[in-house]
MOPAC internal coordinates of N, CA, C and O (Angstrom, degrees):
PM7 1SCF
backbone

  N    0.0000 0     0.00 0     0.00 0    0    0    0
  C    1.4547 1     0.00 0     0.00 0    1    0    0
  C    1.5208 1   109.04 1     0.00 0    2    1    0
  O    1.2310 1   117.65 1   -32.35 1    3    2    1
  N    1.6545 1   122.08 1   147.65 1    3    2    1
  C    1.1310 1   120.55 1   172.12 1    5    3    2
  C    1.2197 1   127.85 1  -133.87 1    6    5    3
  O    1.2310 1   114.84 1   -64.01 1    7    6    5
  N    1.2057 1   127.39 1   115.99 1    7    6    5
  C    1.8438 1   127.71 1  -154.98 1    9    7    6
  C    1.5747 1    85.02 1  -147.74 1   10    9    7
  O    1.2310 1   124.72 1    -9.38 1   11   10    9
  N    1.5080 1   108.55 1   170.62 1   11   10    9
  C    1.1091 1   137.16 1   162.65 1   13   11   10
  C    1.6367 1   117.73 1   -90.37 1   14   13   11
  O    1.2310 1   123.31 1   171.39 1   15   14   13
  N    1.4474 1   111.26 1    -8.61 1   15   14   13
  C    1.7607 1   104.39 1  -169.88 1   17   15   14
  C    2.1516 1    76.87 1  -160.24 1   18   17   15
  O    1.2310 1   129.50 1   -36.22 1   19   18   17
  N    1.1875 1    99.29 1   143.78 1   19   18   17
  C    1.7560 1   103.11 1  -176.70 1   21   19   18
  C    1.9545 1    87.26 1  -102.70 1   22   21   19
  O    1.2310 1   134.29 1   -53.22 1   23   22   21
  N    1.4038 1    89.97 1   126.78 1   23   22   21
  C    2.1176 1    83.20 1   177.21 1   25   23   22
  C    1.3972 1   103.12 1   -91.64 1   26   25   23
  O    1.2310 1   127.82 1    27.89 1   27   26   25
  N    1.2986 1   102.56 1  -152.11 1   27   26   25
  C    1.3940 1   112.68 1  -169.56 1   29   27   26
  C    1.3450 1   113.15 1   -79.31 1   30   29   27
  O    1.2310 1   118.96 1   129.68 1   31   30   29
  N    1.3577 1   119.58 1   -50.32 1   31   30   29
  C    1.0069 1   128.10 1   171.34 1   33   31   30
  C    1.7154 1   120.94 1   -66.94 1   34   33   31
  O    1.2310 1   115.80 1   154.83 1   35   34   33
  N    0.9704 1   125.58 1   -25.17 1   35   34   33
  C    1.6261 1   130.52 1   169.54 1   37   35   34
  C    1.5222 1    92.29 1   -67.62 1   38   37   35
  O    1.2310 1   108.10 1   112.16 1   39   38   37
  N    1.1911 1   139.84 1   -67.84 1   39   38   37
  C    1.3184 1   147.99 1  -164.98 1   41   39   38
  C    1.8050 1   116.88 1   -55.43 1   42   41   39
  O    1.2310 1   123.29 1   154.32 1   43   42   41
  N    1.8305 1   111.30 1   -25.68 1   43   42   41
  C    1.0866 1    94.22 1   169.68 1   45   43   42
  C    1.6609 1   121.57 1  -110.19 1   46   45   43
  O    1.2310 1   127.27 1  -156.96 1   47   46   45
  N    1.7809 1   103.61 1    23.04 1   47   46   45
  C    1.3093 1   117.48 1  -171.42 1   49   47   46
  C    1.5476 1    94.40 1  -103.72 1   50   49   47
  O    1.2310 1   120.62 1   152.25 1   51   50   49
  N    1.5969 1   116.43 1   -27.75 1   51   50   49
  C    1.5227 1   109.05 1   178.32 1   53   51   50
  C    1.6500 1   100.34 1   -95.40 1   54   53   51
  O    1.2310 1   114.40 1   177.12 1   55   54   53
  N    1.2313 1   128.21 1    -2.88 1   55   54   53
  C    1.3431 1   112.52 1   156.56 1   57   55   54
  C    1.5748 1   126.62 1   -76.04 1   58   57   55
  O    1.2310 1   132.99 1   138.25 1   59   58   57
  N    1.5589 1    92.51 1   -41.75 1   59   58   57
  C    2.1625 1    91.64 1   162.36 1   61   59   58
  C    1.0460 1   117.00 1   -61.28 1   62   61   59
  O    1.2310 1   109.35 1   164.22 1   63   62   61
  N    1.6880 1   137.56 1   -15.78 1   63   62   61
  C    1.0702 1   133.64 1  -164.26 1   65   63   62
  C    1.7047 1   107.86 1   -69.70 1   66   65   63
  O    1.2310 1   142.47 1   124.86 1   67   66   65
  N    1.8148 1    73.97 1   -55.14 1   67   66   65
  C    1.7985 1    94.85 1  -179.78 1   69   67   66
  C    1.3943 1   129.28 1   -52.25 1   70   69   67
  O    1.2310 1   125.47 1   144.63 1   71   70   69
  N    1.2301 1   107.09 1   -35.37 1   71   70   69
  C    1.9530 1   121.00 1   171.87 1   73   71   70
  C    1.2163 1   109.50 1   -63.77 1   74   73   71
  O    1.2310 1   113.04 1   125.60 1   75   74   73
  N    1.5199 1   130.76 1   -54.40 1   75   74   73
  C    0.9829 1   130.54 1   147.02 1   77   75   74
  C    1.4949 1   132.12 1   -25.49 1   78   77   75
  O    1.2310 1   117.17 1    95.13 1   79   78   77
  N    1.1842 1   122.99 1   -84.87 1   79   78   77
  C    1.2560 1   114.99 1   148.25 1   81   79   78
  C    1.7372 1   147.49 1    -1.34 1   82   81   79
  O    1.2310 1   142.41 1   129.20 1   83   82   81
  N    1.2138 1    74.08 1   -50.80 1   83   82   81
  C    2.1509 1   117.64 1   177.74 1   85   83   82
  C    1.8418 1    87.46 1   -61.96 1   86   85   83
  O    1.2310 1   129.71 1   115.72 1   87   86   85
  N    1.5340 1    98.88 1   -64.28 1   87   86   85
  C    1.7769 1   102.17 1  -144.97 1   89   87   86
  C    1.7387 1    81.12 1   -72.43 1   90   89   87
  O    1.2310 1   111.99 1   102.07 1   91   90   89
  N    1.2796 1   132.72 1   -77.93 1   91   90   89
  C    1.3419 1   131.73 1   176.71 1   93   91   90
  C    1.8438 1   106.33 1    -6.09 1   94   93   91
  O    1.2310 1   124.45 1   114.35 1   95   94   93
  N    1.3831 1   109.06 1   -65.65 1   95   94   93
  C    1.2934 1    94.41 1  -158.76 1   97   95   94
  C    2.0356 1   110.22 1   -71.24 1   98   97   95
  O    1.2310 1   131.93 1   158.50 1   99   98   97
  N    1.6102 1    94.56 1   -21.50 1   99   98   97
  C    1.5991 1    99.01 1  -167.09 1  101   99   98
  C    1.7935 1    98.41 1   -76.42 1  102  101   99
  O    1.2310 1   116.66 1   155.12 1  103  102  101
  N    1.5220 1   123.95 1   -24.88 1  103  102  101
  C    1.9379 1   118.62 1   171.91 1  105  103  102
  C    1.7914 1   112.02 1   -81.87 1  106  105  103
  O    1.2310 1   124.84 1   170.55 1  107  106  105
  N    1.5855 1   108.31 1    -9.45 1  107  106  105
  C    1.3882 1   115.40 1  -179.17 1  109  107  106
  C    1.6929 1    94.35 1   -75.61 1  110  109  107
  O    1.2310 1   115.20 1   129.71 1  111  110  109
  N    1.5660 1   126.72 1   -50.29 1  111  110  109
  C    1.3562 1   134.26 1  -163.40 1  113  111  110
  C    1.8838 1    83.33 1   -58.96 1  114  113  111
  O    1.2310 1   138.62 1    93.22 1  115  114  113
  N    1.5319 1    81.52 1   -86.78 1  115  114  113
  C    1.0389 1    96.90 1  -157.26 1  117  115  114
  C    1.7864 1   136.24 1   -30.70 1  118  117  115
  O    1.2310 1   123.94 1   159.14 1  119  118  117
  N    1.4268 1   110.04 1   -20.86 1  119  118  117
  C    1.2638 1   130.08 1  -177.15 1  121  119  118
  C    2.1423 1   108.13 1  -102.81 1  122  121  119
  O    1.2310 1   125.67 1   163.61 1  123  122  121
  N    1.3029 1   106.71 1   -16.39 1  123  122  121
  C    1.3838 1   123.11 1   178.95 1  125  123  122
  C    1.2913 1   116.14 1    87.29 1  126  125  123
  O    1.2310 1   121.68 1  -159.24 1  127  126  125
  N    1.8867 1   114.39 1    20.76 1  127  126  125
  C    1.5585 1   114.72 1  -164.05 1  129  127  126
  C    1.5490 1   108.96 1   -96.01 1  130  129  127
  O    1.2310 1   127.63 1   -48.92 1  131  130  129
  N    1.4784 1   102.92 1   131.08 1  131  130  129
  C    1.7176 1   102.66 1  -169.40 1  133  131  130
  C    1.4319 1   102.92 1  -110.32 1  134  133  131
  O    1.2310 1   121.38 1   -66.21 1  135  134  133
  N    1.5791 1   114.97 1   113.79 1  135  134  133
  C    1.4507 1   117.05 1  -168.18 1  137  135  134
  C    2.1717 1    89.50 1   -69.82 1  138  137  135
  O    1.2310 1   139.45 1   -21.16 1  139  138  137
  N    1.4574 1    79.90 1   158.84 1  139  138  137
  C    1.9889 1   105.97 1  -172.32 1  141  139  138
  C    1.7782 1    89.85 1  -142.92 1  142  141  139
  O    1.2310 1   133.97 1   -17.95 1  143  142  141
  N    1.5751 1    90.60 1   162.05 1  143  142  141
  C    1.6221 1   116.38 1   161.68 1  145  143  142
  C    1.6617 1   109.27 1   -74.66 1  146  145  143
  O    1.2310 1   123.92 1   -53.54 1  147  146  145
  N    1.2091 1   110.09 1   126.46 1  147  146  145
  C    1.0127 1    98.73 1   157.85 1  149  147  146
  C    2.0768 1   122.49 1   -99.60 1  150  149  147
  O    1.2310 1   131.81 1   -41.86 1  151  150  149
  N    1.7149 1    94.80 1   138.14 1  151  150  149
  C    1.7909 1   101.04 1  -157.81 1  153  151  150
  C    1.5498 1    86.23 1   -98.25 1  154  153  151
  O    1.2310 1   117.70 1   -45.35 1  155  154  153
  N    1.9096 1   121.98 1   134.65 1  155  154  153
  C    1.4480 1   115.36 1   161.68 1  157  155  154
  C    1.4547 1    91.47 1  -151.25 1  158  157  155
  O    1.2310 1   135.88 1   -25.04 1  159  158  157
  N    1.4771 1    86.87 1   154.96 1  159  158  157
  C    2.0350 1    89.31 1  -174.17 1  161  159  158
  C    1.7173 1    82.88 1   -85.68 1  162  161  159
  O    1.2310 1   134.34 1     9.85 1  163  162  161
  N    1.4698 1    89.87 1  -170.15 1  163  162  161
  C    1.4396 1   115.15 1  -108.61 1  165  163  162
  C    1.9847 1    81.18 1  -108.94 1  166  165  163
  O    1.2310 1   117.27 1   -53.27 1  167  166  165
  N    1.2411 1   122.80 1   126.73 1  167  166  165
  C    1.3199 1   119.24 1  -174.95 1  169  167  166
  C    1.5184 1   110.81 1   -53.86 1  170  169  167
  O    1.2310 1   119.13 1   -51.03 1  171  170  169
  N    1.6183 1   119.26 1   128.97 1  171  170  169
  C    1.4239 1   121.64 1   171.07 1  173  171  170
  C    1.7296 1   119.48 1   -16.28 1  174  173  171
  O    1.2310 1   136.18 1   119.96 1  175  174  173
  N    1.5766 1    86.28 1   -60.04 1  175  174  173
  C    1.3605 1    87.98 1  -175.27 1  177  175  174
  C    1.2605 1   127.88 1   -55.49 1  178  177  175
  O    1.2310 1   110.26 1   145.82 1  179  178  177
  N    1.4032 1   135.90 1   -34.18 1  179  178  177
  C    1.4563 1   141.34 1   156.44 1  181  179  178
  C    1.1764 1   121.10 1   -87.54 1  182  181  179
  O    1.2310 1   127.00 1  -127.02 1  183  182  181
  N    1.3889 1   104.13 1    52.98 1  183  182  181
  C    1.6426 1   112.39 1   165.88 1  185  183  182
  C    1.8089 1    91.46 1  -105.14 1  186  185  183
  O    1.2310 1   130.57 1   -21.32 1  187  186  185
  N    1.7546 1    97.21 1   158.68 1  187  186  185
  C    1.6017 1    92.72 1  -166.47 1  189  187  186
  C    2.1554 1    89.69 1   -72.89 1  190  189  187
  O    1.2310 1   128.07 1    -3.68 1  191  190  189
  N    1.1363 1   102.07 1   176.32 1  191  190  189
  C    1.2098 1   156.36 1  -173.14 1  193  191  190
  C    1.2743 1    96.29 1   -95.63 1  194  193  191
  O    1.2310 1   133.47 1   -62.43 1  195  194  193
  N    2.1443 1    91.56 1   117.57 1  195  194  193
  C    1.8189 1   103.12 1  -169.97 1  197  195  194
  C    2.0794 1    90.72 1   -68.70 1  198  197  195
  O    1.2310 1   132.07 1   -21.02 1  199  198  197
  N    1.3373 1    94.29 1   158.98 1  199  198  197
  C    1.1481 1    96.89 1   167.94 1  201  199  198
  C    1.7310 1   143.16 1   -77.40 1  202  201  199
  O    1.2310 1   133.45 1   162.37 1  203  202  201
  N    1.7788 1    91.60 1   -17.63 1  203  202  201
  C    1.3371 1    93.69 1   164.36 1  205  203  202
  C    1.8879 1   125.06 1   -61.59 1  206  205  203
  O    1.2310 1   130.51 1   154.19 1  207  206  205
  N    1.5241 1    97.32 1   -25.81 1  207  206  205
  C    1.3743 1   104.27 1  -168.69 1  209  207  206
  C    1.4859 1   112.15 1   -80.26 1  210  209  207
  O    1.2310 1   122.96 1   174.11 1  211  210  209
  N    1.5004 1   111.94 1    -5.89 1  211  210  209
  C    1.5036 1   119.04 1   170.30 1  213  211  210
  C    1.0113 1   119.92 1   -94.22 1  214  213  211
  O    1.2310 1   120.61 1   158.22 1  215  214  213
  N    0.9964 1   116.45 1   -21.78 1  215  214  213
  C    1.8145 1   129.96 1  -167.70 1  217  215  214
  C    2.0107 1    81.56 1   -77.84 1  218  217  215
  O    1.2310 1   128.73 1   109.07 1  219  218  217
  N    1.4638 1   100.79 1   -70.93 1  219  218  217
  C    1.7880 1   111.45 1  -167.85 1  221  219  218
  C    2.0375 1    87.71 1   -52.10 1  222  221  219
  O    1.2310 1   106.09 1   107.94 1  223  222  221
  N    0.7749 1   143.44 1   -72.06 1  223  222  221
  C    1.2943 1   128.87 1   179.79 1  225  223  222
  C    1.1805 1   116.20 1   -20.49 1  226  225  223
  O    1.2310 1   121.31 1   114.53 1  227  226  225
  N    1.8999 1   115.09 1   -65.47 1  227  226  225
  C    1.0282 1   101.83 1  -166.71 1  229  227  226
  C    1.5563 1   119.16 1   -66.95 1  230  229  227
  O    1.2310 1   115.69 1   147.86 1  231  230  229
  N    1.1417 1   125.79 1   -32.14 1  231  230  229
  C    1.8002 1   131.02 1   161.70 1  233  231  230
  C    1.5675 1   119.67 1    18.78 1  234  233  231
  O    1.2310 1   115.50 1   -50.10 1  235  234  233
  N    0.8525 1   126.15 1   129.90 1  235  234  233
  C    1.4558 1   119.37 1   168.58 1  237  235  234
  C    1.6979 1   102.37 1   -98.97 1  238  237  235
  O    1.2310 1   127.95 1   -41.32 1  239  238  237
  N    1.3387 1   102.30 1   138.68 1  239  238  237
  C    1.5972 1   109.95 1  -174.83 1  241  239  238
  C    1.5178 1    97.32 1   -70.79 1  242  241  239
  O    1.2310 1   130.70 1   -58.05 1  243  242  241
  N    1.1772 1    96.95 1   121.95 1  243  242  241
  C    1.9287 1   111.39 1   166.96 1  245  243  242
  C    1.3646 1   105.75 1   -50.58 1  246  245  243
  O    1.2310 1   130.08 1   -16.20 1  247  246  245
  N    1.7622 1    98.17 1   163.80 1  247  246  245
  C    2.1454 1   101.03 1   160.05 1  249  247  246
  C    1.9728 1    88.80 1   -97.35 1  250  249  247
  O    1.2310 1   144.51 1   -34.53 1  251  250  249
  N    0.9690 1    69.96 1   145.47 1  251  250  249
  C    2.1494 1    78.57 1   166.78 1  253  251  250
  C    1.1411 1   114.03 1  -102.46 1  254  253  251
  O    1.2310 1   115.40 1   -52.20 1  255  254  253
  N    1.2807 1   126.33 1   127.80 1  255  254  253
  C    1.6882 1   143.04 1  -170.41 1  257  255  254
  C    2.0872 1    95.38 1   -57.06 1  258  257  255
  O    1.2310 1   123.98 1   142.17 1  259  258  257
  N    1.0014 1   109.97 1   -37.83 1  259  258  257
  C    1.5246 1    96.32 1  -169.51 1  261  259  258
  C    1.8445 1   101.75 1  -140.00 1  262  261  259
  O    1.2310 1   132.29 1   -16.00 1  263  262  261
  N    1.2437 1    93.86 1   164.00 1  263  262  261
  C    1.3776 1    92.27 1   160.69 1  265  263  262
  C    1.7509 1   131.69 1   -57.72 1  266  265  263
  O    1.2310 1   131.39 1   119.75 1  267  266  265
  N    0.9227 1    95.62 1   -60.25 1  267  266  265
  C    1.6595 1   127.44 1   160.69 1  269  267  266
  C    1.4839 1   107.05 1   -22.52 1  270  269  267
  O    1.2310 1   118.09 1   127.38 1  271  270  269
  N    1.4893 1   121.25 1   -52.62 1  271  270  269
  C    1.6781 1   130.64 1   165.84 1  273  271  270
  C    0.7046 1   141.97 1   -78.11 1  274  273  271
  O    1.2310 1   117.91 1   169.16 1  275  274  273
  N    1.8094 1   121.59 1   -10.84 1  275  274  273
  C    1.0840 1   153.55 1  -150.18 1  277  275  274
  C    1.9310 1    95.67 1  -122.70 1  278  277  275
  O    1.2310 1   112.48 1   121.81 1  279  278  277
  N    1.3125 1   131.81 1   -58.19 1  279  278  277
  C    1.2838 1   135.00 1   151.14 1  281  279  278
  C    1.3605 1   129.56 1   -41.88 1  282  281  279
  O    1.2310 1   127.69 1   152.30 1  283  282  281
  N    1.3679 1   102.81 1   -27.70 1  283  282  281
  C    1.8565 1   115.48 1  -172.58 1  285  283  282
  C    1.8759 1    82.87 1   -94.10 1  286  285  283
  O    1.2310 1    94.78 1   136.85 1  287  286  285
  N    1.0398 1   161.53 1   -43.15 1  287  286  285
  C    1.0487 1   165.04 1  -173.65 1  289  287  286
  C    1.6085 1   110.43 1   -68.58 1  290  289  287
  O    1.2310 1   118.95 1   142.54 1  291  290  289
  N    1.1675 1   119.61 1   -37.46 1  291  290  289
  C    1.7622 1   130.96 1  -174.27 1  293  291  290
  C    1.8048 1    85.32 1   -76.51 1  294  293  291
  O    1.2310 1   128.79 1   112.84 1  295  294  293
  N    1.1197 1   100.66 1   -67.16 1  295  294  293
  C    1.6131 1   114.10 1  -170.11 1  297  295  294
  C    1.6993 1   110.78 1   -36.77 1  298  297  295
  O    1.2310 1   131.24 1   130.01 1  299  298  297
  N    1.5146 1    95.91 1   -49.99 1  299  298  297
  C    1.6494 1   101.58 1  -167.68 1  301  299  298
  C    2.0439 1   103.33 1   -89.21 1  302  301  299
  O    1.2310 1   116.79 1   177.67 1  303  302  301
  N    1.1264 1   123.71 1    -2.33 1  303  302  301
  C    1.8204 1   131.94 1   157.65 1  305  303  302
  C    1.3050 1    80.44 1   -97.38 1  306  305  303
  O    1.2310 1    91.95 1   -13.86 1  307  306  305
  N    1.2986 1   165.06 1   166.14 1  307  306  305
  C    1.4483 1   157.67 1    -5.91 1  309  307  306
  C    1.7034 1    87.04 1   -84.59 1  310  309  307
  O    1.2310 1   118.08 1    93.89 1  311  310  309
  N    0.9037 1   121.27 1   -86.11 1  311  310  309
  C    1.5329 1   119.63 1   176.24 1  313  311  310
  C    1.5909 1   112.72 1   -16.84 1  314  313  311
  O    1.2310 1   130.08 1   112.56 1  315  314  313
  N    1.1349 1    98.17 1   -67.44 1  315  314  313
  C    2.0808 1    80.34 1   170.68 1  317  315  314
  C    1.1721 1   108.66 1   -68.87 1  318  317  315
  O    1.2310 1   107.94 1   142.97 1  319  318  317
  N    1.5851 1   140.12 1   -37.03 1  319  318  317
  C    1.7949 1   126.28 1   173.36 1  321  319  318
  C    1.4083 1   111.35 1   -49.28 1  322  321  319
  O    1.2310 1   116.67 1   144.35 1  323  322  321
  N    1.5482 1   123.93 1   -35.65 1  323  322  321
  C    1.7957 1   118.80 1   179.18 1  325  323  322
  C    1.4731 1    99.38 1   -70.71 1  326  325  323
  O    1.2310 1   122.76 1   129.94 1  327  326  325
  N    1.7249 1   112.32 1   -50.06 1  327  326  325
  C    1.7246 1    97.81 1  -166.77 1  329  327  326
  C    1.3130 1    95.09 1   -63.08 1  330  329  327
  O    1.2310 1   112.20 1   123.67 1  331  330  329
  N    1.3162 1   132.33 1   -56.33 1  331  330  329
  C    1.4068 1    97.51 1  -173.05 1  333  331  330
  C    1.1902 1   149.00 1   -64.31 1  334  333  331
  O    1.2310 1   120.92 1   168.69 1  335  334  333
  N    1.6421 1   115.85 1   -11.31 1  335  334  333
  C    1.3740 1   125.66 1  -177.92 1  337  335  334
  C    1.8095 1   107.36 1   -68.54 1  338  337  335
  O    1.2310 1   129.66 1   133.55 1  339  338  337
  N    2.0140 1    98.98 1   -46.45 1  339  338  337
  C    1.5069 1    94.98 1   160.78 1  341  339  338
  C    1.2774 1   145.07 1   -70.26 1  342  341  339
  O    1.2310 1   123.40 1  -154.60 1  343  342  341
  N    1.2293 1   111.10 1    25.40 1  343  342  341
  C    1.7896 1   122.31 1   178.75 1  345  343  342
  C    1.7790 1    93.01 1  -134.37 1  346  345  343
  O    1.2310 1   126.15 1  -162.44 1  347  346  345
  N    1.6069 1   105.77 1    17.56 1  347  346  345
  C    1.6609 1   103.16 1   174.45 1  349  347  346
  C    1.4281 1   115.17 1    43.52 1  350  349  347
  O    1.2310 1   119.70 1  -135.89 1  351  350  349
  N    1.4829 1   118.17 1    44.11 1  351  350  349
  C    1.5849 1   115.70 1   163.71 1  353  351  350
  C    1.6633 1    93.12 1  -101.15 1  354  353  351
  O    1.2310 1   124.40 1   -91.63 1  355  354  353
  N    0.8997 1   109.15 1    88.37 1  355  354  353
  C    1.8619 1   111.39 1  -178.74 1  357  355  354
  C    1.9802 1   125.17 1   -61.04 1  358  357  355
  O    1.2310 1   135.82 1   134.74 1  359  358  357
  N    1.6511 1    86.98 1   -45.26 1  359  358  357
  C    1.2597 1   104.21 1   169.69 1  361  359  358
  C    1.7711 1   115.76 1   -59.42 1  362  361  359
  O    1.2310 1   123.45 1   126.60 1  363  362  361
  N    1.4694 1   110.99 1   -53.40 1  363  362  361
  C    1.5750 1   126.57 1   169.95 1  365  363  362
  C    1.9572 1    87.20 1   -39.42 1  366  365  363
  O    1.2310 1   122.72 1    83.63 1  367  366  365
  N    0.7298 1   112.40 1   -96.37 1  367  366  365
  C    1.1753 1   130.46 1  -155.78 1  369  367  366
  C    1.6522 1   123.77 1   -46.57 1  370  369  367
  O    1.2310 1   125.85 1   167.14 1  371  370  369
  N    1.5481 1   106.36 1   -12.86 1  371  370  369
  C    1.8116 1   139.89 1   165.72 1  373  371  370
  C    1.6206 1    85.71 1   -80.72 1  374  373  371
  O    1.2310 1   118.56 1    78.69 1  375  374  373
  N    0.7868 1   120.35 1  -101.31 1  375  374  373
  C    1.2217 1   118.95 1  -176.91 1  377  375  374
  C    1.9085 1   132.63 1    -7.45 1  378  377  375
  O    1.2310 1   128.63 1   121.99 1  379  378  377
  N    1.0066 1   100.97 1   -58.01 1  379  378  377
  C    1.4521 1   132.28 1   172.27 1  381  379  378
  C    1.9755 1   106.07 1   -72.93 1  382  381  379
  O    1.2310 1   125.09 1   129.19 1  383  382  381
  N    1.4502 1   107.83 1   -50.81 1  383  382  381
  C    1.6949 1    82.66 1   157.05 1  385  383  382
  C    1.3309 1   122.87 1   -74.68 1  386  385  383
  O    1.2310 1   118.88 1   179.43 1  387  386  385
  N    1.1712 1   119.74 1    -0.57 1  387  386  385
  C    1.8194 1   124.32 1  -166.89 1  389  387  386
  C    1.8557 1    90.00 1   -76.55 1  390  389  387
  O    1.2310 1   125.32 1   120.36 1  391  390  389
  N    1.1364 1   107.38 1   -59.64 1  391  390  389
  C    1.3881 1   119.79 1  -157.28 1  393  391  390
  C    1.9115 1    96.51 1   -79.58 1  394  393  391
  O    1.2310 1   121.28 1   160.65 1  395  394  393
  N    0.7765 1   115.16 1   -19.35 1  395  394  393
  C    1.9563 1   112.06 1   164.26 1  397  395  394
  C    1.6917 1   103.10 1   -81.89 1  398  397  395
  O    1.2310 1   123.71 1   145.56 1  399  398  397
  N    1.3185 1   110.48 1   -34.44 1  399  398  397
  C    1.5286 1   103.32 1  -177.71 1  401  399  398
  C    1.8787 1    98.26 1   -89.65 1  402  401  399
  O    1.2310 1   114.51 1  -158.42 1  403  402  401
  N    1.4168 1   128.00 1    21.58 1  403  402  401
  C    1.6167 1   117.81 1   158.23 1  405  403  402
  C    1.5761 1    91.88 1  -115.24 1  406  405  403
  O    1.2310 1   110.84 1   168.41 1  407  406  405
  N    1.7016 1   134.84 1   -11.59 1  407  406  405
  C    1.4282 1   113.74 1  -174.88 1  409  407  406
  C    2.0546 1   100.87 1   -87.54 1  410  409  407
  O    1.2310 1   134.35 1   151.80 1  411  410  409
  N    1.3757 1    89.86 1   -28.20 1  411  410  409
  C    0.8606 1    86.84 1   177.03 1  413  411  410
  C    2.0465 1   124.91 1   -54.45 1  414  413  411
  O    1.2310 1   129.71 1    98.68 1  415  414  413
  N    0.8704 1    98.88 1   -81.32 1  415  414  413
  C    1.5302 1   107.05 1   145.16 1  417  415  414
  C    1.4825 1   116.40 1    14.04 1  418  417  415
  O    1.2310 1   129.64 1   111.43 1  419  418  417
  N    1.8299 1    99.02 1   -68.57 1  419  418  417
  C    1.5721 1   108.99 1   179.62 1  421  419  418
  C    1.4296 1   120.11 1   -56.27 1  422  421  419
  O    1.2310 1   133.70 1   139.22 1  423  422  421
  N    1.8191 1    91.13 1   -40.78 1  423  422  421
  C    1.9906 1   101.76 1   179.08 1  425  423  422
  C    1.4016 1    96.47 1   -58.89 1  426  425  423
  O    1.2310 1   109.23 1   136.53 1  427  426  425
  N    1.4333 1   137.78 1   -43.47 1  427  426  425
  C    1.3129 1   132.30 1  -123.34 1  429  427  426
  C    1.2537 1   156.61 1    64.99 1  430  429  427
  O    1.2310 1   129.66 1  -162.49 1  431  430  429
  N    1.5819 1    98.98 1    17.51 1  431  430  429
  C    1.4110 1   118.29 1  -179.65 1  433  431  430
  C    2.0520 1   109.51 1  -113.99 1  434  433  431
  O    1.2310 1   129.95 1  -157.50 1  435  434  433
  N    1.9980 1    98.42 1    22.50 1  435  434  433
  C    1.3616 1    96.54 1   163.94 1  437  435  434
  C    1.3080 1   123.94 1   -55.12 1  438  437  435
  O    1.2310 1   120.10 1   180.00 1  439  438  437

């Protein structure tokens, strides 16, 4: 915690802390248990981000010469937003409706 003056209430939340603490360390002796780090890789989900998918992120949405190219383009991102939702890249696939919901926009049926 960080204050300039500890109040009353800070003071009797770092005193439970400490008893606590107290009893933890006196069933650790007493039982022979030696607290450790626990080491685990690193959840899927915060693994970095392939780089093709940043580069295509970063993209600026084109104008499309026709309607016709501009629909064939919505059509062909929903199709990669399902494959990707079914291979559970969720974020891939947030992304990819984000950018159908700005072409959309262009058609006018945002």
């Amino acid at each position: 915690m960080y204050a300039d003056k500890i109040t009353e209430s800070m003071q009797i939340t770092i005193d439970i802390t400490e008893k606590r603490r107290q009893k933890q360390e006196a069933y650790n002796k007493q039982h022979g248990v030696v607290p450790k780090t626990i080491y685990r890789k690193i959840a899927p989900s915060l693994a970095p981000v392939e780089l093709d998918e940043m580069i295509e992120v970063a993209e600026e949405v084109p104008i499309y010469e026709t309607v016709t190219n501009l629909e064939e383009k919505i059509n062909e991102l929903e199709q990669e937003m399902r494959e990707a939702a079914e291979i559970l890249k969720f974020e891939r696939a947030a992304d990819l409706r984000d950018r159908i919901n700005e072409l959309r926009g262009q058609l006018g049926k945002g």
